[in-house]
C-alpha positions as CSV (number, residue, x, y, z in Angstrom):
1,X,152.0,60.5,28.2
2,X,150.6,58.2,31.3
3,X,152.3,55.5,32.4
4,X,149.6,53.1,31.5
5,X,149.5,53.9,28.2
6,X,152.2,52.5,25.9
7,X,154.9,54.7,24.6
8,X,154.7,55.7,20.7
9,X,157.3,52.8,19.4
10,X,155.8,50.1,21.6
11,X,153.0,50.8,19.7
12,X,154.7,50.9,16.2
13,X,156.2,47.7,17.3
14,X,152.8,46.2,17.6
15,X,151.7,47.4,14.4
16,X,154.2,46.2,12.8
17,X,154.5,42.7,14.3
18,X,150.4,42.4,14.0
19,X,150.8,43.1,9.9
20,X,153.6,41.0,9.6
21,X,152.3,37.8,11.8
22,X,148.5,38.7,9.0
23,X,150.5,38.2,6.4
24,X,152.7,35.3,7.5
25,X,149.0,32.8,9.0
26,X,147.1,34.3,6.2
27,X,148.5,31.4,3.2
28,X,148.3,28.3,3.8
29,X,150.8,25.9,1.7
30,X,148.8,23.6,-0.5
31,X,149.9,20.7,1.8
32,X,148.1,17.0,1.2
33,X,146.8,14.9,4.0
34,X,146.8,10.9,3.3
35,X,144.6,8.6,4.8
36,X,145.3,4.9,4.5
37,X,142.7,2.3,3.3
38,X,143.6,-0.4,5.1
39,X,143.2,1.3,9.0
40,X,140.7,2.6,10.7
41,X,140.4,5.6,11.5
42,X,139.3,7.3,15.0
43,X,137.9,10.7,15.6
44,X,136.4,11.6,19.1
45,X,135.0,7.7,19.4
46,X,133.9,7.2,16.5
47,X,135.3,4.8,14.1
48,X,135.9,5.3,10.3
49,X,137.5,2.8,7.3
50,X,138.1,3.8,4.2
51,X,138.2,0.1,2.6
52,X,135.0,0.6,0.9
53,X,133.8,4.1,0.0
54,X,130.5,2.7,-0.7
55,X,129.4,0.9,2.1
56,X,127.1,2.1,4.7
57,X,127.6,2.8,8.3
58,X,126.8,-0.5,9.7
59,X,128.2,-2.6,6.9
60,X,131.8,-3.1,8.9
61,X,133.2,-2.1,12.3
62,X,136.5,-1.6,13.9
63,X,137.3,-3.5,17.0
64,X,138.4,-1.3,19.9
65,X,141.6,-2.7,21.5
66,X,140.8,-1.2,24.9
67,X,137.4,-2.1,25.2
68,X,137.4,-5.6,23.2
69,X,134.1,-3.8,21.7
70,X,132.9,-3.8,18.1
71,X,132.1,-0.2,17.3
72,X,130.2,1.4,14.6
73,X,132.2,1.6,11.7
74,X,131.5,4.8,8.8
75,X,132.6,5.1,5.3
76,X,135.5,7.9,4.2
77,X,132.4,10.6,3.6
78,X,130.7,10.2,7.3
79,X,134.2,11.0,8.5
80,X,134.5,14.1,6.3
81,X,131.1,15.2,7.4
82,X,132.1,13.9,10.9
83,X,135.4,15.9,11.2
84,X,134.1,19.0,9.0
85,X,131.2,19.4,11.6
86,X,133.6,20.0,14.5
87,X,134.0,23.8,15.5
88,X,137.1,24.9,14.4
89,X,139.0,27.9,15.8
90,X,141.7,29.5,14.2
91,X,143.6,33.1,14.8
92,X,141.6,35.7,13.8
93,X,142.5,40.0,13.1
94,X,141.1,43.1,12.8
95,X,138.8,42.3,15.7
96,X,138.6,45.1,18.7
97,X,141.2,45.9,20.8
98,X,142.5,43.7,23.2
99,X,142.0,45.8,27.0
100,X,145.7,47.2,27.8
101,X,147.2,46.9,25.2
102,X,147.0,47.5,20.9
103,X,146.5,44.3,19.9
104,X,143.6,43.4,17.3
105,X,144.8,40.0,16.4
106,X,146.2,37.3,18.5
107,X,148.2,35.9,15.3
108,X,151.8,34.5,16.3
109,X,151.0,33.8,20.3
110,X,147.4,32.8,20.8
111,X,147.2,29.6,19.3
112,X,147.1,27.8,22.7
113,X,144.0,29.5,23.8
114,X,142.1,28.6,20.0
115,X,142.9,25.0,20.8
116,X,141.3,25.1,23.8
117,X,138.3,27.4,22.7
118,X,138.0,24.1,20.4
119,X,138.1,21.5,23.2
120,X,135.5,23.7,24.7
121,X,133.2,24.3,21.5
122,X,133.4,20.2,21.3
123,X,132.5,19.8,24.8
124,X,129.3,22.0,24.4
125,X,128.4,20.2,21.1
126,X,127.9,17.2,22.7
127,X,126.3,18.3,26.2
128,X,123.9,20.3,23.9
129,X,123.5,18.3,20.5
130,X,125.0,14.5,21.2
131,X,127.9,13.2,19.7
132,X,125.9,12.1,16.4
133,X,124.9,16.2,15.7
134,X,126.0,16.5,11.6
135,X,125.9,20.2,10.9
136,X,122.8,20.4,8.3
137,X,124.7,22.9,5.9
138,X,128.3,20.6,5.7
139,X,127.9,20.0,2.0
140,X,127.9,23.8,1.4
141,X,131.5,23.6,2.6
142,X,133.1,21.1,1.2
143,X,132.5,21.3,-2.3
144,X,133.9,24.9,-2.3
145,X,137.3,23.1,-3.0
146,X,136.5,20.5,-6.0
147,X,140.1,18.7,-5.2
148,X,138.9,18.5,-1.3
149,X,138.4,14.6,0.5
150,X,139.2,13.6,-3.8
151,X,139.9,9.6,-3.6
152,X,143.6,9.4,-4.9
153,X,143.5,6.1,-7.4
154,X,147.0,3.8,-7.3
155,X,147.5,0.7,-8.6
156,X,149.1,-0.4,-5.0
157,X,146.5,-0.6,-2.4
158,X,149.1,-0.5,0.1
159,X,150.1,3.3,-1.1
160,X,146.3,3.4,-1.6
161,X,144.8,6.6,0.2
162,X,142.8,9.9,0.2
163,X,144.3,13.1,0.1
164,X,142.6,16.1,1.8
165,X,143.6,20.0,0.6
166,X,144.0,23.0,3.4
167,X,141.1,25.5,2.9
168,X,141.9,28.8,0.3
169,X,138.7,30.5,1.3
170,X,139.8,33.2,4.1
171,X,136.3,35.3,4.5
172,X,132.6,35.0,3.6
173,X,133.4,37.7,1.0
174,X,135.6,35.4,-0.7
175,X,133.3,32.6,-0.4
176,X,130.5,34.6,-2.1
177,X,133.0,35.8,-4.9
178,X,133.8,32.2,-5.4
179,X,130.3,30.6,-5.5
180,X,129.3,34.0,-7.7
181,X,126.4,35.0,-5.3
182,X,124.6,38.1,-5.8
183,X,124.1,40.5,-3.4
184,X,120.4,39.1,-2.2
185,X,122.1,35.9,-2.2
186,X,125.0,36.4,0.3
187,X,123.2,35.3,3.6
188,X,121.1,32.6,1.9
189,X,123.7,29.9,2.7
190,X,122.0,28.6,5.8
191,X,118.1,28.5,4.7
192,X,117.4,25.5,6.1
193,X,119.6,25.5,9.7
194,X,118.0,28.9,10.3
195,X,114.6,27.7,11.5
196,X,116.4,24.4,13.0
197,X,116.4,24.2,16.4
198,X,119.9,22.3,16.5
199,X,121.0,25.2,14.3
200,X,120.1,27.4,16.4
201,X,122.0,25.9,19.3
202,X,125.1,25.5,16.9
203,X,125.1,29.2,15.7
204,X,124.8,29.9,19.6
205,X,127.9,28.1,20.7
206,X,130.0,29.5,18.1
207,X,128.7,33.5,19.2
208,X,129.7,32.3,22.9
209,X,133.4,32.0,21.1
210,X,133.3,34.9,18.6
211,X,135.8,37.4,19.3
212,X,134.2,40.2,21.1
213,X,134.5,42.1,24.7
214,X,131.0,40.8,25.1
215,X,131.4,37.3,24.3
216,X,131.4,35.1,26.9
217,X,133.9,32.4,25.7
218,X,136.2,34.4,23.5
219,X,139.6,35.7,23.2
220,X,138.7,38.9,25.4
221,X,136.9,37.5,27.6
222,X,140.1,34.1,28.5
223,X,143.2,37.3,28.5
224,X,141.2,38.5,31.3
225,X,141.0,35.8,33.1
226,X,144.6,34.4,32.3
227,X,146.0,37.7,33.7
228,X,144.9,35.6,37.5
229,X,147.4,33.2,35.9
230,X,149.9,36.4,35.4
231,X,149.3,36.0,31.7
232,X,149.0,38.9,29.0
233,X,147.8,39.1,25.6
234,X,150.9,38.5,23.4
235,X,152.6,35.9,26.1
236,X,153.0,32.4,25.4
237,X,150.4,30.1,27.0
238,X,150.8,26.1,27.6
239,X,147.7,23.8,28.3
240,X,147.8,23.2,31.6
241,X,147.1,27.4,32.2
242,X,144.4,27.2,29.2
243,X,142.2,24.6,31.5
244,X,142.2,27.1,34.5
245,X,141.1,29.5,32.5
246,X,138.6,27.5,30.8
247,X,136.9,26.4,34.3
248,X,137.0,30.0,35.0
249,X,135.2,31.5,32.3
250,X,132.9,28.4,32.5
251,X,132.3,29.7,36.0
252,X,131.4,33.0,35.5
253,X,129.3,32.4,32.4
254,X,125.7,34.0,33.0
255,X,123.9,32.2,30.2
256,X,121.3,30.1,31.4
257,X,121.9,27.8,29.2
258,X,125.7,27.3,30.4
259,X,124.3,27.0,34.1
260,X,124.1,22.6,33.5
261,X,127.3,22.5,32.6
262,X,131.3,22.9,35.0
263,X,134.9,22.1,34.4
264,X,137.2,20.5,36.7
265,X,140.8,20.4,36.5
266,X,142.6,17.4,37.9
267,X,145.2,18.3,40.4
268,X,149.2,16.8,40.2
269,X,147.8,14.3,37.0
270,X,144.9,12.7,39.6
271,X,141.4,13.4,39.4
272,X,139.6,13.2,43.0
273,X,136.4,11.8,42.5
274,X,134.9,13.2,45.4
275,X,135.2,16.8,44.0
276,X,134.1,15.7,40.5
277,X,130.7,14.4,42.4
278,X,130.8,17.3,44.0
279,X,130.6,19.2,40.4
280,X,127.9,17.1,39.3
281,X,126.4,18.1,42.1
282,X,126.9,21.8,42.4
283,X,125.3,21.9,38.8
284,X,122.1,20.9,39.6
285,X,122.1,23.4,42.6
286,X,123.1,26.3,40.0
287,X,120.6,24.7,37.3
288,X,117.0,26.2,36.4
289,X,114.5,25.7,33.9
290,X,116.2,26.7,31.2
291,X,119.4,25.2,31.2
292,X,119.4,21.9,29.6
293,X,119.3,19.8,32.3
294,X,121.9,17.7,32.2
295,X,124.4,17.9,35.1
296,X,127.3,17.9,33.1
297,X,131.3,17.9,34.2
298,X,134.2,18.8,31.8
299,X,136.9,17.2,33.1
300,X,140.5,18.3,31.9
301,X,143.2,16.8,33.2
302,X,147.1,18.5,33.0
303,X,149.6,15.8,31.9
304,X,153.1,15.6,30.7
305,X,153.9,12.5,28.2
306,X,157.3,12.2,29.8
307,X,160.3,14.4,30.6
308,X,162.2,16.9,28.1
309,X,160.8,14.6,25.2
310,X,157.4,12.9,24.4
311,X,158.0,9.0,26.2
312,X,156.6,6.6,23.1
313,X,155.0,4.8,25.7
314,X,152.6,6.3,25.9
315,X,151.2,6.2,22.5
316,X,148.8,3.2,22.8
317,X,147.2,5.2,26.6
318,X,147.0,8.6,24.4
319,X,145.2,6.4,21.1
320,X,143.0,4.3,23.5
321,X,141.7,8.0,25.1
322,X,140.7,9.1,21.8
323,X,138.9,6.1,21.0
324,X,136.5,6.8,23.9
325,X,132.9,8.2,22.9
326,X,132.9,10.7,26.0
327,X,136.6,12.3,25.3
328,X,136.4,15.6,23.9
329,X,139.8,15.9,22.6
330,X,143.2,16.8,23.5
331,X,145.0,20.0,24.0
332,X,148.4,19.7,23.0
333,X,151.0,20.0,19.6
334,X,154.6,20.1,19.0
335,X,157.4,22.4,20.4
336,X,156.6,25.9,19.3
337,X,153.1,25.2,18.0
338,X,150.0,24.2,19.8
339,X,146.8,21.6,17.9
340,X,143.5,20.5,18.7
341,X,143.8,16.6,18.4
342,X,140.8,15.0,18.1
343,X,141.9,11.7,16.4
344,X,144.0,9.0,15.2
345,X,145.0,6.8,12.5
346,X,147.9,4.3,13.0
347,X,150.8,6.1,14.9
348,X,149.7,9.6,13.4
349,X,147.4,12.0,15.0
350,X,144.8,13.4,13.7
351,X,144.4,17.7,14.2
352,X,142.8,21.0,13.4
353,X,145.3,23.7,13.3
354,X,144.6,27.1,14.9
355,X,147.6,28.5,12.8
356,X,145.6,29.8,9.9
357,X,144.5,34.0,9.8
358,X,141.1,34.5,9.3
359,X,139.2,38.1,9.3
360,X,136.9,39.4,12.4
361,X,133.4,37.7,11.9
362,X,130.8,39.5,14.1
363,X,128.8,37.1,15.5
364,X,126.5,39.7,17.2
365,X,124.9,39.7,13.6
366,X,121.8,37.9,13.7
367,X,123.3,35.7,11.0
368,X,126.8,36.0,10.6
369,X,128.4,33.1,8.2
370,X,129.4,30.2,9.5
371,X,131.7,28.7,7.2
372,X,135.1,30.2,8.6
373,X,134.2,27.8,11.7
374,X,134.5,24.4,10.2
375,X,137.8,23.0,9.0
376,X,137.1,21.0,5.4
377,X,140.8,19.9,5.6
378,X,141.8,17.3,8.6
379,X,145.8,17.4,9.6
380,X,148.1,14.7,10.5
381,X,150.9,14.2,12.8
382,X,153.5,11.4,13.8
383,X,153.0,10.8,17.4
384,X,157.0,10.7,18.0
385,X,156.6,14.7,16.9
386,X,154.1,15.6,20.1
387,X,155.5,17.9,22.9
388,X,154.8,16.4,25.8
389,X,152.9,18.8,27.5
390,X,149.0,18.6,26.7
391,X,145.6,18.6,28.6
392,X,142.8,15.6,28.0
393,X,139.7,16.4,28.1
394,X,136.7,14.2,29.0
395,X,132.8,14.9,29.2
396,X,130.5,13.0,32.0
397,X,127.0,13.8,31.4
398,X,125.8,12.4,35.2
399,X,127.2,10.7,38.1
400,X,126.4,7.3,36.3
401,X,128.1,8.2,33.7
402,X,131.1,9.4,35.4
403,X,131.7,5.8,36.9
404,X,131.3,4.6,33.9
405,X,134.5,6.9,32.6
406,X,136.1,5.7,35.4
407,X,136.0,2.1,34.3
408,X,137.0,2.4,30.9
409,X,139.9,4.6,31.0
410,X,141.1,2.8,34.1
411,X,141.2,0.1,31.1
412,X,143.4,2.5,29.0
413,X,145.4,3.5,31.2
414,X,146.4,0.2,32.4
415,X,146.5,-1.6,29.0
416,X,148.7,-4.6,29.5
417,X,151.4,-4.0,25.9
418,X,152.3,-0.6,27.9
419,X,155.9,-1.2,29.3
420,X,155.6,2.4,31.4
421,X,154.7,1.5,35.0
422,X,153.5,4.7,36.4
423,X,149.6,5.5,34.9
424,X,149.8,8.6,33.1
425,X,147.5,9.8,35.7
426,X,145.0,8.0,38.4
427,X,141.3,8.7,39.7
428,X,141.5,8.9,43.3
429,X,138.7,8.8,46.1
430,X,137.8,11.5,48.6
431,X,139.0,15.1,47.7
432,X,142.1,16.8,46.9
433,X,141.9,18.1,50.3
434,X,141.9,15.3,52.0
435,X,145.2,14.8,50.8
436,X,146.5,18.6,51.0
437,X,146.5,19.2,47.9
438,X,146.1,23.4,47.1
439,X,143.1,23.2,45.4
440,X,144.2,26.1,44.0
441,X,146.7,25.5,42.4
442,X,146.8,26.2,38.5
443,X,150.0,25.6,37.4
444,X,152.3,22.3,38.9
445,X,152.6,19.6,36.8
446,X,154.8,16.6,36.7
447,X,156.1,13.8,34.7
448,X,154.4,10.3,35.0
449,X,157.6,8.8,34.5
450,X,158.5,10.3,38.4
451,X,161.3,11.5,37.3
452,X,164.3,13.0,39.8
453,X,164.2,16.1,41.5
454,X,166.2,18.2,39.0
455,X,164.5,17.2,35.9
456,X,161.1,17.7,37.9
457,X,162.3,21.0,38.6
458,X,162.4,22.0,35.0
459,X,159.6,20.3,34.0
460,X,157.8,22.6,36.2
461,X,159.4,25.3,34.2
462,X,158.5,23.7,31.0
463,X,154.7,24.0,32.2
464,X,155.6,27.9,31.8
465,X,156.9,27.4,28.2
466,X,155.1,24.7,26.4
467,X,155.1,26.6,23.6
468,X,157.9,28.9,22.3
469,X,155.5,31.0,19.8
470,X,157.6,32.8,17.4
């Protein structure tokens, strides 16, 4: 046998490990998610209370404690078709092999990497569609579960709230058995978004992340690129190596229509503004008629929320960034399990959870289903639970807008109630080389709380192990 090929109980191992970690993500525990009447709600800058299910969109708003702004408030059903029209990407199996090794499933280590194939998807949804883009076929989702976004009637309004169910659909075949489709009927489920043009842009982002060798944003394609980062399929991944590997593949992407768009990763928790300009402007260099012309920078900034443990401190900066229209979300979880939070309500965060097994969709079909790639069931989390290693991510459209991003989260981050002294991390002018910085470096990080040389030290380790996947 050569050396490069693995011996014959590595490969049993594998096997084994790859059924067991199918059958362990593939049921999901009926759990219920509640939603209180009496608070708003945030997802990705938008603003939803529950108060009044009937109201319209502009009958109340939520005040933006940040910003001193009145924002446009929605009823509980705008956020369900809000949230539900997010791409949501989960662990998948059976797809084709991973190179150098016999994976077909990234179940049980590669929820890191789905979280940030999420802040990714979200970040092309709104350089391509606008943060307002409702995905046209949303209903057809959501009413597959009758129990799903159900109002939850109590005689106490302050106990008052809404209860949202997991999804128990696990592949289009199931979804066809449980609607009773006939066989003409089973790729009828998107008439309308078909000849959309939106659609069509939607279906397109969600092939870019599909998990194929071929795909330009999916799980083959980011294990190639982490192993610069001296990551392998099966190893553990934290956030701050997910956003290298993100503006890598973003970098190498040949679509035209990816050509207006970069990532930059902030450097030691500061973003140089200098090099972000610098993005905006080495877009329009690589732009051409028929990319969508906006000179857009994702920018994705490494971050620890204190030392061994999450710093409560925090809480109000990490709120007041999701409140923001232009953030895209926040790579980040609790120890041993990674999220994609996108939201908030009170002191809990609102997530989609990549820890869910769903079957190899192959999106090189000119209609494969969609329905695997939209979450009908929102999660919440105390903030108190976070691990404090996580990447934020923003989106500036244009230079002018990226001033304006620098204005309002300046705001956040210095919010007067905050008691922590040192900004969780700074905009800075010039370039990181004007101040020696290695712009190529991928992987320090450090506390905001400047902590002292030894716990530094292992937080630097801790960027290594974020997230002990077992």
């Amino acid at each position: 046998m050569k050396d490069s090929e693995p011996d014959e109980v590595d490969q049993l191992k594998t096997k084994f490990m790859s059924a067991w970690h199918n059958v362990k993500y593939g049921w999901v525990v009926r759990t219920k998610t509640k939603f209180s009447r009496s608070s708003p709600v945030f997802l990705l800058g938008k603003c939803y209370h529950f108060k009044s299910e009937g109201m319209d969109e502009s009958a109340s708003g939520c005040t933006d404690t940040f910003t001193n702004t009145q924002l446009i408030s929605g009823n509980v059903h705008q956020f369900r078709k809000d949230f539900v029209s997010r791409i949501w990407l989960t662990y998948r199996c059976e797809f084709p092999q991973l190179k150098g090794c016999n994976l077909t499933t990234d179940c049980g280590w590669g929820c890191t990497l789905r979280s940030g194939q999420m802040m990714l998807a979200q970040s092309l949804l709104l350089h391509f569609l606008g943060r307002d883009w409702i995905w046209a076929d949303v209903q057809q989702v959501v009413p597959l579960e009758s129990d799903l976004f159900k109002s939850k009637t109590l005689e106490s309004e302050e106990n008052a709230g809404f209860t949202f169910l997991p999804p128990l659909e696990k592949t289009q075949q199931d979804i066809n058995e449980k609607l009773d489709l006939s066989s003409n009927e089973k790729h009828s489920l998107n008439p309308v978004s078909s000849t959309s043009e939106d659609e069509k842009l939607h279906r397109t982002i969600i092939s870019w992340l599909g998990d194929n060798p071929a795909t330009t944003f999916g799980i083959h394609k980011l294990i190639e690129l982490g192993e610069n980062s001296g990551k392998r399929a099966g190893d553990w991944y934290g956030p701050a190596v997910v956003a290298h590997i993100l503006r890598r593949a973003v970098e190498e992407a040949v679509e035209p229509k990816l050509q207006g768009i970069t990532i930059y990763v902030a450097q030691d928790c500061t973003v140089y503004i200098g090099d972000v300009l610098e993005k905006h402007s080495q877009t329009v260099e690589r732009g051409n008629p028929n990319s969508s012309g906006r000179n857009a920078v994702v920018i994705l900034i490494p971050v620890r929320l204190g030392g061994e443990k999450i710093n409560l401190e925090y809480k109000e900066v990490v709120k007041g960034i999701l409140s923001l229209e232009f953030c895209v979300g926040i790579i980040g979880g609790k120890p041993k399990q990674s999220f994609y939070f996108l939201g908030f309500q009170d002191d809990s965060l609102i997530y989609m959870d990549p820890h869910y097994c769903q079957s190899f969709v192959d999106v090189s079909m000119e209609d494969f289903p969609l329905e695997s790639y939209h979450c009908p069931s929102p999660k919440k989390m105390p903030f108190g639970k976070m691990d404090p290693s996580c990447t934020i991510g923003l989106y500036s459209s244009s230079e002018y807008y990226f001033n304006q991003i620098i204005d309002e989260v300046t705001k956040v981050l210095n919010f007067p109630s905050s008691k922590e002294k040192y900004p969780l991390f700074t905009f800075s002018r010039g370039h990181a080389k004007d101040y020696q910085v290695d712009k190529h470096c991928t992987l320090k990080t450090e506390s905001a709380e400047q902590v002292s040389k030894n716990r530094m030290k292992k937080a630097e380790r801790l960027s290594y192990e974020e997230f002990v996947l077992l």
